[in-house]
C-alpha positions as MATLAB code, in Angstrom:
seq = 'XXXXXXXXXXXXXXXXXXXXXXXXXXXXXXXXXXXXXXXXXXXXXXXXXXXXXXXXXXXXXXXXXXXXXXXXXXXXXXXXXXXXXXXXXXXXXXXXXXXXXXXXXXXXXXXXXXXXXXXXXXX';
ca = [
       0.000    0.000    0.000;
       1.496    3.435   -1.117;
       1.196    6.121    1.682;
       0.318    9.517    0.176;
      -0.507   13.105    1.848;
      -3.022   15.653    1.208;
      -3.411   19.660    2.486;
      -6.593   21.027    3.362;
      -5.400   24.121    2.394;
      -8.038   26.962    3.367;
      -8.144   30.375    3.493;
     -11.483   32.371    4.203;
     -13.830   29.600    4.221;
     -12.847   28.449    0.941;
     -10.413   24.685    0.329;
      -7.919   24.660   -2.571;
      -8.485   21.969   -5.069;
      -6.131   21.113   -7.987;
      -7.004   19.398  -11.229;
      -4.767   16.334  -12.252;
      -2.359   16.657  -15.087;
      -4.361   15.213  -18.227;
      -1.104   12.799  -19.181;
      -1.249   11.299  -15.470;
      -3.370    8.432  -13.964;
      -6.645   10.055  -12.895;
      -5.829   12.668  -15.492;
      -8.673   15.866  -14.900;
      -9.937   15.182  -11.919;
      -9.327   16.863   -9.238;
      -7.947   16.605   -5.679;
      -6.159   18.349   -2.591;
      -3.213   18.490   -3.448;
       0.227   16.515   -1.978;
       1.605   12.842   -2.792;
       3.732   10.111   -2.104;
       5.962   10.093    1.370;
       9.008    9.207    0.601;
      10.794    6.512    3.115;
      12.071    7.969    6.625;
       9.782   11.056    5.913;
       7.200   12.249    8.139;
       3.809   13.272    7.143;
       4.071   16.410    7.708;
       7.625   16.994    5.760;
       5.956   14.856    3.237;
       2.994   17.225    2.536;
       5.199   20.476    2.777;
       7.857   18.959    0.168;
       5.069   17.840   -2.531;
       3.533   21.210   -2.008;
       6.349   23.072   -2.587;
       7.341   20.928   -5.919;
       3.576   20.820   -7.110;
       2.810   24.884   -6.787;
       6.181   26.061   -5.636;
       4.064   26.976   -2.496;
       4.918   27.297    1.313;
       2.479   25.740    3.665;
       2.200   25.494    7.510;
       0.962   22.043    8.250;
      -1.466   21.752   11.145;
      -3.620   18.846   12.482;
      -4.265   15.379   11.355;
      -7.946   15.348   10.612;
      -8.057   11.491    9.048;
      -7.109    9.285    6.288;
      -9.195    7.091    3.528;
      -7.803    3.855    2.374;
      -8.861    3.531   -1.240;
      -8.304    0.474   -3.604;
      -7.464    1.712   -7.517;
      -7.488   -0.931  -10.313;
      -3.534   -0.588  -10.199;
      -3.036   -0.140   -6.730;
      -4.141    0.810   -2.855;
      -3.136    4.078   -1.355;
      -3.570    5.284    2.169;
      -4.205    8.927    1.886;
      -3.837   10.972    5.100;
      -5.577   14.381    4.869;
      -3.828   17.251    7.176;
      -5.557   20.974    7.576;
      -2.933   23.385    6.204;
      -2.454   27.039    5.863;
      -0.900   28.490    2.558;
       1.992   31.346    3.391;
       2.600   32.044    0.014;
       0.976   34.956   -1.603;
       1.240   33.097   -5.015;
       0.600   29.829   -6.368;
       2.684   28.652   -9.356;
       1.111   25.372  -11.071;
       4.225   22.666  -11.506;
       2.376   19.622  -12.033;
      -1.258   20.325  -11.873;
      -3.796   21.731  -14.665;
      -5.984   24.152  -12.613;
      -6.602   24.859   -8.986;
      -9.455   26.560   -7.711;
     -10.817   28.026   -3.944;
     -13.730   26.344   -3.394;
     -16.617   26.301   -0.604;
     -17.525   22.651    1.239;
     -21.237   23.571   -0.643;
     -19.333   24.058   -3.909;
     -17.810   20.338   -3.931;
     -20.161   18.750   -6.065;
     -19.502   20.942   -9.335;
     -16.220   19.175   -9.383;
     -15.361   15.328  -10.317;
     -12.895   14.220   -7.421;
     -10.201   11.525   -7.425;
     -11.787    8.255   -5.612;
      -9.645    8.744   -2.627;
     -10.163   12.569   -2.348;
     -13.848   12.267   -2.490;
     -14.223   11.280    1.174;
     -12.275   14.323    2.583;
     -15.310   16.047    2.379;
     -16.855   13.939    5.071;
     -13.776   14.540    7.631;
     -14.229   18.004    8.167;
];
């Protein structure tokens, strides 16, 4: 099972979302962003590296608010959502298509990844 991290990032009542990369697996859908922990890492380094190499953003990473373990055709990942704050003024996309600032009432105009569609639910 692959471990990956996500950011609630949210700012004014409103939760960044990204959209996939159309060439990748899950390609226009969209997400919180983060990924893959990479072995000795801790969560928390985990989510602030991906975030920083996916929109060249800083975050502060606060609390744990739960995880969803969610079977692919190709594979199982654990996801583990953590609340974050952005500090950077600007985003820069490096991997993903779009991002928008969305309310929790707003969710349902967008088609999640399986695994991100339960975050929702945690918070």
């Amino acid at each position: 099972m692959i471990e990956v991290v996500a950011g609630i990032i949210y700012k004014d009542d409103k939760f960044l979302i990204a959209q996939r990369n159309f060439s990748k697996s899950q390609g226009g859908l969209w997400e919180f962003p983060g990924g893959k922990v990479e072995k000795g890492e801790s969560y928390e380094n985990a989510l602030k590296r991906e975030i920083k190499e996916e929109l060249n953003a800083d975050i502060e990473v606060n609390e744990y608010i739960g995880e969803n373990v969610y079977d692919y055709p190709e594979k199982s990942i654990k996801l583990l959502f953590y609340k974050a704050k952005l500090l950077s003024e600007k985003i820069e996309l490096l991997e993903h298509e779009n991002y928008k600032w969305i309310t929790k009432d707003e969710k349902d105009k967008y088609e999640f990844a399986g695994a991100d569609k339960e975050a929702f639910d945690l918070f």
